[in-house]
C-alpha positions as CSV (number, residue, x, y, z in Angstrom):
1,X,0.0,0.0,0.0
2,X,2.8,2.4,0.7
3,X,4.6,1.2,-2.3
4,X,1.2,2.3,-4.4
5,X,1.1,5.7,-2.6
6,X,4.2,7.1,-3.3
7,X,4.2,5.7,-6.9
8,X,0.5,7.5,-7.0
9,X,2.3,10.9,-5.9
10,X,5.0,10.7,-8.0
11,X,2.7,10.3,-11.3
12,X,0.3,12.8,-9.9
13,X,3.5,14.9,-9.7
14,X,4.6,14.5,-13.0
15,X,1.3,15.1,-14.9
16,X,0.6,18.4,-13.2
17,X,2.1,21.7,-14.8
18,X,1.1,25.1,-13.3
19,X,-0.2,27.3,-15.8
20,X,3.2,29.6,-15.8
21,X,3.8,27.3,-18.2
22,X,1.3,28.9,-20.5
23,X,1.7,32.3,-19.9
24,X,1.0,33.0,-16.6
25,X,4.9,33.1,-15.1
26,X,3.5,34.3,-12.0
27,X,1.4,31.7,-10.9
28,X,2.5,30.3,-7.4
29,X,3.0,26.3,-6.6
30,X,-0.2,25.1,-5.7
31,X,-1.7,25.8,-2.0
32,X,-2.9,23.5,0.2
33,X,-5.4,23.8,3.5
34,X,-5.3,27.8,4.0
35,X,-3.8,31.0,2.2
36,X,-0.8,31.4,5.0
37,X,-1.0,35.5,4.1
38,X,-4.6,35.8,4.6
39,X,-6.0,32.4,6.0
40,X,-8.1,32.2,2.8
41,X,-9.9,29.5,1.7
42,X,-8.2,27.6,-1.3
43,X,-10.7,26.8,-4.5
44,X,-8.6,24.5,-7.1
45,X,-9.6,24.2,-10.3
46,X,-8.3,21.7,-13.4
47,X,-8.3,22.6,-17.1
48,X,-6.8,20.8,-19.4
49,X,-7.2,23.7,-22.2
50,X,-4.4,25.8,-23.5
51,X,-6.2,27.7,-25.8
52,X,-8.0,30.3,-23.3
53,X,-5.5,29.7,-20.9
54,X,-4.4,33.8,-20.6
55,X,-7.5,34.9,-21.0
56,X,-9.2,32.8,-17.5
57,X,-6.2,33.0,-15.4
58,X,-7.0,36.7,-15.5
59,X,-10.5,36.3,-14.9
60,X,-9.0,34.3,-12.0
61,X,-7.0,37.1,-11.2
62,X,-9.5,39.5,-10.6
63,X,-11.5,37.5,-8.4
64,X,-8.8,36.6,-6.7
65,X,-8.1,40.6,-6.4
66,X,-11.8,41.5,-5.3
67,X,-13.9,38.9,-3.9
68,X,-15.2,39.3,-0.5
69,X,-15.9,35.7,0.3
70,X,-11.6,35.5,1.4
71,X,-11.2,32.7,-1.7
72,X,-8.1,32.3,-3.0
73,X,-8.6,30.4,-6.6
74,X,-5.6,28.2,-7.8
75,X,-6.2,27.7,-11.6
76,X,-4.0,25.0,-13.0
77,X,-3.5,23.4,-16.5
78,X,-2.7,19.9,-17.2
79,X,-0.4,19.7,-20.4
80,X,-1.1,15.9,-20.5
81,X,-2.4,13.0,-19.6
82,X,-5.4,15.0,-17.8
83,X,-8.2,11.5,-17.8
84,X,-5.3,10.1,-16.2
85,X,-4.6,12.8,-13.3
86,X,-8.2,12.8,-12.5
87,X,-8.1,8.8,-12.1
88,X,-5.6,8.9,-9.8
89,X,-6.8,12.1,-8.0
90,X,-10.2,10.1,-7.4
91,X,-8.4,7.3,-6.3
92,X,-6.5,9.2,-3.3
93,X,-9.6,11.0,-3.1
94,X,-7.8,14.3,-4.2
95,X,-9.8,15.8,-6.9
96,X,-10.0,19.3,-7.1
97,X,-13.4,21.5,-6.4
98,X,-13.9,22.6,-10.1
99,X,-12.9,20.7,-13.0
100,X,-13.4,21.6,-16.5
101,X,-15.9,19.4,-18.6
102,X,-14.0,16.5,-20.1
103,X,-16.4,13.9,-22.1
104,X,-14.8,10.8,-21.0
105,X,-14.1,11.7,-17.3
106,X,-17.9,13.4,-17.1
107,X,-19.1,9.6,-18.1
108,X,-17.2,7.9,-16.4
109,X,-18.2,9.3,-13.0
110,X,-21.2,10.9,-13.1
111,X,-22.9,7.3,-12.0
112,X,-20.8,7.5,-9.4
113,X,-22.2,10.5,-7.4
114,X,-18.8,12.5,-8.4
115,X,-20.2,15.2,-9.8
116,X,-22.4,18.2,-8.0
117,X,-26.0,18.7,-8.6
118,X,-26.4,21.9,-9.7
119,X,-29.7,22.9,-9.1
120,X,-29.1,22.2,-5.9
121,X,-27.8,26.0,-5.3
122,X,-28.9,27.6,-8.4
123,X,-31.3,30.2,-7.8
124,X,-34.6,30.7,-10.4
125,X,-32.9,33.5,-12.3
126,X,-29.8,31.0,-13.0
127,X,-32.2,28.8,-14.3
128,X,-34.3,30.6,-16.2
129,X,-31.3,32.1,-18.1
130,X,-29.5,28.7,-19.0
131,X,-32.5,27.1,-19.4
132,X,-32.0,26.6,-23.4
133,X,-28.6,24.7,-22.0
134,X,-29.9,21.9,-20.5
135,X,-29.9,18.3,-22.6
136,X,-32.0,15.3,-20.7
137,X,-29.9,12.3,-20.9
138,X,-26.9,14.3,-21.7
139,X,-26.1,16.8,-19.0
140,X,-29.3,16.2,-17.5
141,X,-30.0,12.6,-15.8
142,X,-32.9,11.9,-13.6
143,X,-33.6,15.3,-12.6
144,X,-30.1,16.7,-11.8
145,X,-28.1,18.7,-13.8
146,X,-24.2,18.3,-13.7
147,X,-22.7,20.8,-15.9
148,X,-24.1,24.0,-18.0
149,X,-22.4,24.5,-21.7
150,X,-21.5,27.6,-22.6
151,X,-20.2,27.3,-26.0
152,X,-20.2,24.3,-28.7
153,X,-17.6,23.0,-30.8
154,X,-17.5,20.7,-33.7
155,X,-14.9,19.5,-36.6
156,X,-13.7,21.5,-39.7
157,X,-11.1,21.7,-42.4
158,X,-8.4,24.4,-41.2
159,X,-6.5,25.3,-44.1
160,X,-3.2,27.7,-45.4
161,X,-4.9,30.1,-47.9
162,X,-1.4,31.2,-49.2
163,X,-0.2,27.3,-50.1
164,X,-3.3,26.5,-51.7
165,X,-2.7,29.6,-54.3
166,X,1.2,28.4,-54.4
167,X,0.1,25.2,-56.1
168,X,-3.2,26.3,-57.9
169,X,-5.8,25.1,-55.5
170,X,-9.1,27.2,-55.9
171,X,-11.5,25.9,-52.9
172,X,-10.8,23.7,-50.1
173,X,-11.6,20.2,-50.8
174,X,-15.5,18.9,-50.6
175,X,-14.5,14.9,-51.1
176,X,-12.2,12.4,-49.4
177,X,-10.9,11.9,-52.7
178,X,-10.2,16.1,-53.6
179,X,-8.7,16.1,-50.3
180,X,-5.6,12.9,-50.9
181,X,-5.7,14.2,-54.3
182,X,-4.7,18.3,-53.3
183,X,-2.5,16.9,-50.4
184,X,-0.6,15.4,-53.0
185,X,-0.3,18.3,-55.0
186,X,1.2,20.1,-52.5
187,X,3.4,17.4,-51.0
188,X,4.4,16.9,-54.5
189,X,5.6,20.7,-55.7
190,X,6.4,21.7,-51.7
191,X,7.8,19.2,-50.3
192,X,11.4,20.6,-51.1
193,X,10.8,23.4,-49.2
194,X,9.6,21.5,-46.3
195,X,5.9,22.3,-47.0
196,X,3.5,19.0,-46.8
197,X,-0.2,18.6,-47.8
198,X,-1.8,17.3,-44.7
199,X,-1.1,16.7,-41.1
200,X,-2.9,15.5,-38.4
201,X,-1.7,14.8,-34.5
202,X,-1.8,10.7,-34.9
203,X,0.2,10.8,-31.7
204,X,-3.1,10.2,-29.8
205,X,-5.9,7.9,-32.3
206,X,-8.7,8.8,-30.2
207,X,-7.5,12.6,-29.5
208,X,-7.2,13.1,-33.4
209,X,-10.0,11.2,-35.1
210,X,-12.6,12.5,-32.4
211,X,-12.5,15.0,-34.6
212,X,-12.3,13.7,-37.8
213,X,-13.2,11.1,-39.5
214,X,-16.1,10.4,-36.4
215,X,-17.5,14.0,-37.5
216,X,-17.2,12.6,-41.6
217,X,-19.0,9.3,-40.4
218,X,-21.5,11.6,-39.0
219,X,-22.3,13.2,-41.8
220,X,-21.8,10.0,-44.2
221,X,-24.4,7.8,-43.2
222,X,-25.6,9.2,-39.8
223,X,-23.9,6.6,-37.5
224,X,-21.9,7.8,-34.3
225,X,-18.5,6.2,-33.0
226,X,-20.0,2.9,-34.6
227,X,-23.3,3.0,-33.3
228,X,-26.0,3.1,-35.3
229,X,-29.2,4.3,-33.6
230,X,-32.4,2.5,-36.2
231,X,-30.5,-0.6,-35.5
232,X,-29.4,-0.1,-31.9
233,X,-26.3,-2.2,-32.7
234,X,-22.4,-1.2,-33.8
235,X,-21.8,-1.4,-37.0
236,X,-18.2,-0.5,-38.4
237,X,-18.7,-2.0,-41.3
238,X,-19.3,1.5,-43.4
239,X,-16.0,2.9,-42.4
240,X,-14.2,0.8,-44.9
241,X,-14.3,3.5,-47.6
242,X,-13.7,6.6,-45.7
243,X,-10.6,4.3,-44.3
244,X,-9.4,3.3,-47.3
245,X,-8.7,7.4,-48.0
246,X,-7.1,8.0,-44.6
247,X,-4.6,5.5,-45.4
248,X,-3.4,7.3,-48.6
249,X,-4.1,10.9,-46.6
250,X,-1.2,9.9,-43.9
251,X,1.1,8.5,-46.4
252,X,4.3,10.3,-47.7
253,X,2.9,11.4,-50.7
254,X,0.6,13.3,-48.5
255,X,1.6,14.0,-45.1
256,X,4.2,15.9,-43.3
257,X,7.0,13.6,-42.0
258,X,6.0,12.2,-38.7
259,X,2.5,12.1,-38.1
260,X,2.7,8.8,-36.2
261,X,4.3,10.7,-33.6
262,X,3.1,14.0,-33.6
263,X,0.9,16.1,-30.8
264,X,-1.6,18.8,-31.3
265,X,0.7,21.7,-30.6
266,X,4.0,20.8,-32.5
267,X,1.2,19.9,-35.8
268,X,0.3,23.9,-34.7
269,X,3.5,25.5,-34.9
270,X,4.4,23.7,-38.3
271,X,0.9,25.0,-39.3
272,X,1.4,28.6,-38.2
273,X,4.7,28.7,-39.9
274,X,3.6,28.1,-43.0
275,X,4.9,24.5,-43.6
276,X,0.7,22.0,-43.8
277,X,-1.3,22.7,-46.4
278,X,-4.2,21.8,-44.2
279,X,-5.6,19.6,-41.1
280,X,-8.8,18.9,-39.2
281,X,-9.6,20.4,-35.9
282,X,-12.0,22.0,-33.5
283,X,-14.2,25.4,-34.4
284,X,-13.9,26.5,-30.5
285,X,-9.7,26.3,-30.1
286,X,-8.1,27.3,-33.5
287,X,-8.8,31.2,-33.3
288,X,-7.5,31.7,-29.8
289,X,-4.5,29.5,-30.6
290,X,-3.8,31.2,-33.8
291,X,-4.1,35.1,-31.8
292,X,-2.3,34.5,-28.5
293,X,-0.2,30.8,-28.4
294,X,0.9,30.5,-32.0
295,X,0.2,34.4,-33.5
296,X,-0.5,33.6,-37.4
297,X,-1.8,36.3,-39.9
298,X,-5.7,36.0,-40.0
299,X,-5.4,36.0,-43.5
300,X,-3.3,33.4,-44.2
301,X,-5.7,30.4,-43.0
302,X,-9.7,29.7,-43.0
303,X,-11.8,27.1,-42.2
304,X,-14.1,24.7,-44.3
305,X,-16.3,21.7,-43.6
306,X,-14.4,18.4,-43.1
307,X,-14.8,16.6,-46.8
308,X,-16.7,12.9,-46.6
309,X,-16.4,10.2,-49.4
310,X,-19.1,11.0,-51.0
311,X,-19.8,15.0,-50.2
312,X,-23.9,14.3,-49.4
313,X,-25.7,15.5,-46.5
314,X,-27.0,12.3,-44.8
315,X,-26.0,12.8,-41.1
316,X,-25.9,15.9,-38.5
317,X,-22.2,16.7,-37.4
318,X,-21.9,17.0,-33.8
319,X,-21.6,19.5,-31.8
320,X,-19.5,18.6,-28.6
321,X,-20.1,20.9,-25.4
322,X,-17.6,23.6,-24.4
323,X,-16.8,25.8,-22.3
324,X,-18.1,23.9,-19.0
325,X,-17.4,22.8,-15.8
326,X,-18.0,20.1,-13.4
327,X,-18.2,20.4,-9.4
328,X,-16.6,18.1,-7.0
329,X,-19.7,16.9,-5.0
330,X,-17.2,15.2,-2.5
331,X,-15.6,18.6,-1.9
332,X,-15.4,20.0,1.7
333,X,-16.2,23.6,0.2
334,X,-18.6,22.2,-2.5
335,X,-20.7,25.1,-1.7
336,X,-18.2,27.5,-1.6
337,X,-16.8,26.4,-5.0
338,X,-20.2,26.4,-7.1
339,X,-20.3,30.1,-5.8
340,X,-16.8,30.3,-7.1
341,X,-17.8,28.8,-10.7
342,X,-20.9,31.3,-11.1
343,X,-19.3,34.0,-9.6
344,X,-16.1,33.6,-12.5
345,X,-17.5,31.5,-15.3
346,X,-21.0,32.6,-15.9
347,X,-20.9,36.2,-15.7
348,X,-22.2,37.9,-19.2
349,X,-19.0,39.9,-18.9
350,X,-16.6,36.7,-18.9
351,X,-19.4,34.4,-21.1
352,X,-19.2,37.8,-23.8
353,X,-15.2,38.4,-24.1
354,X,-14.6,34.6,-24.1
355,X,-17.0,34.3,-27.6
356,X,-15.9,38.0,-28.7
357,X,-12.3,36.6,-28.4
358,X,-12.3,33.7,-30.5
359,X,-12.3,31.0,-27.3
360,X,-15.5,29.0,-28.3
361,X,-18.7,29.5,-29.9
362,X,-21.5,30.8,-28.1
363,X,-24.6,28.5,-27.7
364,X,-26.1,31.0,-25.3
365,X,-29.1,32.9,-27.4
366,X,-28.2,36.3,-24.9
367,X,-24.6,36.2,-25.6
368,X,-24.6,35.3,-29.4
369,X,-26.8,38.6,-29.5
370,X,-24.8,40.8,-27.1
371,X,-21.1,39.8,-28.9
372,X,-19.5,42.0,-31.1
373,X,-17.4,39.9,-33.2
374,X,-13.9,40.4,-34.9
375,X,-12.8,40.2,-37.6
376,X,-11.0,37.0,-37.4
377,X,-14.4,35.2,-36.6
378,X,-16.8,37.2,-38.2
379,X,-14.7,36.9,-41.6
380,X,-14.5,32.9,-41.3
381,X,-18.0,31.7,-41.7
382,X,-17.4,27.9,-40.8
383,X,-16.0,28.7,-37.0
384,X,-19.7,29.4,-36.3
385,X,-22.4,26.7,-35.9
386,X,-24.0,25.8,-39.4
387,X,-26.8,23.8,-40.7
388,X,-24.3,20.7,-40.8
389,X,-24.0,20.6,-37.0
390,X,-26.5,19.1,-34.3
391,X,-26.5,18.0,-30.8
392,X,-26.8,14.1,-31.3
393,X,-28.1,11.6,-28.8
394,X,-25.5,9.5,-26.9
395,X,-24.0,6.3,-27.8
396,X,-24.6,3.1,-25.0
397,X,-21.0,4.1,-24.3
398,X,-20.9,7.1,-23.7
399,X,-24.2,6.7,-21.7
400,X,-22.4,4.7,-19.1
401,X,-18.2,3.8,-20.0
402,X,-18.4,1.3,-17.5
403,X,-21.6,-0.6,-19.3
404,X,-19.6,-1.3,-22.5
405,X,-16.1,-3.2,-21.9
406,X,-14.6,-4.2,-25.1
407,X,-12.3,-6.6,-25.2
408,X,-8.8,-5.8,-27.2
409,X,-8.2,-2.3,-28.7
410,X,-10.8,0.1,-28.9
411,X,-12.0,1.5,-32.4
412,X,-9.3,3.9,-32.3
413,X,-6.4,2.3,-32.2
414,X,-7.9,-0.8,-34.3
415,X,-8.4,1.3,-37.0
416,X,-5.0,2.9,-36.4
417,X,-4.0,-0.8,-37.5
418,X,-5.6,-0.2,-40.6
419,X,-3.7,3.0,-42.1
420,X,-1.0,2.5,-40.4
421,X,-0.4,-0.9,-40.7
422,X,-1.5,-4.0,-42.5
423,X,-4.6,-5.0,-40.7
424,X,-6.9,-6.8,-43.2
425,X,-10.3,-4.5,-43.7
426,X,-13.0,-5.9,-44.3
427,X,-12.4,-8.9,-41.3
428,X,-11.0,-6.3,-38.9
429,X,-14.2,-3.7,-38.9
430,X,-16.1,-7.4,-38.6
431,X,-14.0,-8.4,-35.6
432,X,-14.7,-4.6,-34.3
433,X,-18.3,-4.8,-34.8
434,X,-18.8,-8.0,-33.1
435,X,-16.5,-6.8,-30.0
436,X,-18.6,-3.9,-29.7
437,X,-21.8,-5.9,-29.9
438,X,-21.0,-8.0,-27.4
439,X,-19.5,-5.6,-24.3
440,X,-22.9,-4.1,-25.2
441,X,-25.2,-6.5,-24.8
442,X,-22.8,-8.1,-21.9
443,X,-23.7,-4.8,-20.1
444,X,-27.2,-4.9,-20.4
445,X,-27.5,-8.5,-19.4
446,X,-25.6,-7.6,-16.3
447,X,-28.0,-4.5,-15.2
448,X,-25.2,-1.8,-16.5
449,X,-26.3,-0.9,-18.8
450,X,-29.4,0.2,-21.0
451,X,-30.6,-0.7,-25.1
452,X,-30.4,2.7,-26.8
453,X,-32.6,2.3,-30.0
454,X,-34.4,5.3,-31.3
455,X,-37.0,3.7,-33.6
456,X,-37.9,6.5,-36.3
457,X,-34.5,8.2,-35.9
458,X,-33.5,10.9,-38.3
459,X,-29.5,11.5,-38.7
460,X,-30.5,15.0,-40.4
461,X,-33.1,15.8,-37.4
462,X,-31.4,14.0,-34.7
């Protein structure tokens, strides 16, 4: 047991970096217990996003500067590894009061009575105002709400304006096939000056096809990480196609050297310095990254709808909730800290700069009136929400992690064997299907989990 704790502080230890890593060089090592200067009480908070990182640590600031309720707020960003930290830090019973909304750590816990009910101290104006925020099934489960989106994000095309004249391209690609076939080009007649047609951060499968090719199979054929809802079974057996084009996208004839091993950030920087002809990537991060971590021209890139194979309509894209935050329910100031959260993050004045500045994309009605755009959003049409995007129903898995254990790889990574590797199509998206199908039904049989089947269901009106 000792062995496991110190090994458990150690890796907790490791995975932590204090947000003077991003900009905010004064930031103090985290505080434990009391503020020694003012016997303050200490509210902690986890992010794991870089991309508004200035912008709330001086929200933070202020508050920390003027609120009468003697907080201090500690505001720390996890470079890496954040599902992980939070593991652990549940585990040793450490968590923070105030996390930032993470998909896969939301499910995973919120069975678990991890997260805060918040209607537990909102007051009737709160809800009355985000009342057009809250999803049943999604946020919402059996009458308690666990998190308010702010802002929405979704996949698109993020493309170099000035390489795409360089080589003759006139639009962004619509197709699968436009899109290996102008990736080429450019690899082709660039290369020697160490410019490269496409790049994406294959470092991390699920962190880079999240927002990919699930948002193209979306759109394809109106099935979601596999699961398709008429059927209310898996069924990978459509991906073949838009697989078959990945593997030629991340070849050398295509990409930029190295894309097996390459991050989110580094892919950036080459971006930003003029050296990918394009990548895919979230609507809610790229602006702020592109005006305060990695300055680029505004009119050197734009943004586009990811291409599909076959460039129909058949599916809603989703949009994936931003911009929220989740409250420790196991928290000794869990009162304290929702004040803390509405107090900083739901303020019109914070909710208005964060969409003015390019951080995310307001869903709030209010704000999306009240903004006053730049330039750098206004101008690029396909940062906002379109007609292509809607708030889809959840898959059995994402329901409930812990009611669908596949056994072997995930989709990811087995389809990381495919364009990376020699993994044999057709019989490996049959393998995948049947894997899937049975940790699902496994779950249900054992009272985990529940048949999602949406008879009637509509991808273009989900």
């Amino acid at each position: 047991m000792k062995k496991k704790l110190v090994s458990l502080l150690l890796i907790s230890a490791m995975t932590m970096t204090m947000l003077a890593g991003c900009g905010g060089s004064d930031q103090k090592e985290t505080k434990e217990g009391n503020d020694a200067s003012g016997d303050k009480t200490v509210i902690t908070i986890w992010t794991k996003d870089r991309h508004d990182a200035n912008y709330i640590q001086e929200k933070v600031d202020v508050y920390n500067e003027t609120n009468t309720d003697n907080v201090q707020v500690e505001y720390q960003l996890y470079t890496d590894n954040f599902d992980q930290a939070v593991d652990l830090a549940v585990q040793s019973g450490e968590l923070p009061d105030i996390l930032t909304l993470n998909d896969q750590v939301y499910n995973k816990y919120v069975n678990q009575g991890q997260w805060l009910d918040l209607y537990e101290y909102m007051d009737n104006d709160m809800k009355e105002y985000f009342k057009d925020e809250v999803y049943e099934g999604i946020n919402e489960i059996d009458g308690k709400l666990y998190y308010i989106p702010t802002c929405g994000t979704t996949g698109r095309l993020i493309y170099n304006k000035e390489i795409f004249e360089k080589v003759g391209i006139d639009a962004p690609p619509t197709t699968m096939k436009e899109m290996v076939e102008d990736a080429k080009l450019i690899t082709s007649e660039l290369s020697g000056e160490g410019i490269y047609g496409y790049a994406q951060h294959m470092k991390s499968a699920s962190s880079a096809l999240e927002r990919t090719l699930d948002m193209q199979m979306e759109r394809e054929n109106g099935i979601k990480k596999g699961y398709d809802f008429t059927k209310g079974e898996y069924d990978f057996s459509t991906y073949s196609e838009v697989l078959g084009y990945w593997k030629e996208l991340l070849s050398e004839e295509c990409a930029f050297p190295g894309c097996e091993a390459l991050d989110i950030d580094p892919l950036r920087t080459q971006f930003a310095n003029g050296k990918i002809g394009m990548y895919m990537s979230w609507t809610h991060s790229e602006p702020g990254v592109y005006k305060d971590q990695f300055p680029m021209d505004s009119d050197k890139w734009d943004a586009a709808p990811i291409p599909t194979v076959s460039g129909e309509e058949k599916g809603k894209q989703n949009i994936k909730f931003t911009s929220a935050y989740l409250v420790n329910a196991k928290s000794e100031n869990a009162e304290l800290a929702f004040k803390v959260y509405k107090d900083i993050f739901t303020t019109e004045d914070f909710l208005t700069g964060y969409y003015e500045n390019g951080y995310g994309v307001s869903i709030i009605p209010t704000i999306q009136e009240k903004a006053q755009l730049n330039e750098e959003i206004a101008n690029k049409e396909w940062l906002q929400m379109q007609d292509i995007d809607g708030v889809l129903p959840l898959t059995p898995q994402e329901k409930n992690e812990q009611a669908v254990i596949v056994e072997g790889e995930d989709y990811y990574k087995t389809f990381e064997s495919i364009y990376y590797g020699d993994a044999e199509m057709e019989s490996t998206l049959a393998d995948l299907t049947e894997r899937y199908n049975k940790a699902y039904q496994q779950g249900i049989e054992d009272g985990i989990g529940t048949e999602v089947k949406i008879a009637g269901y509509d991808p273009l009106n989900p």
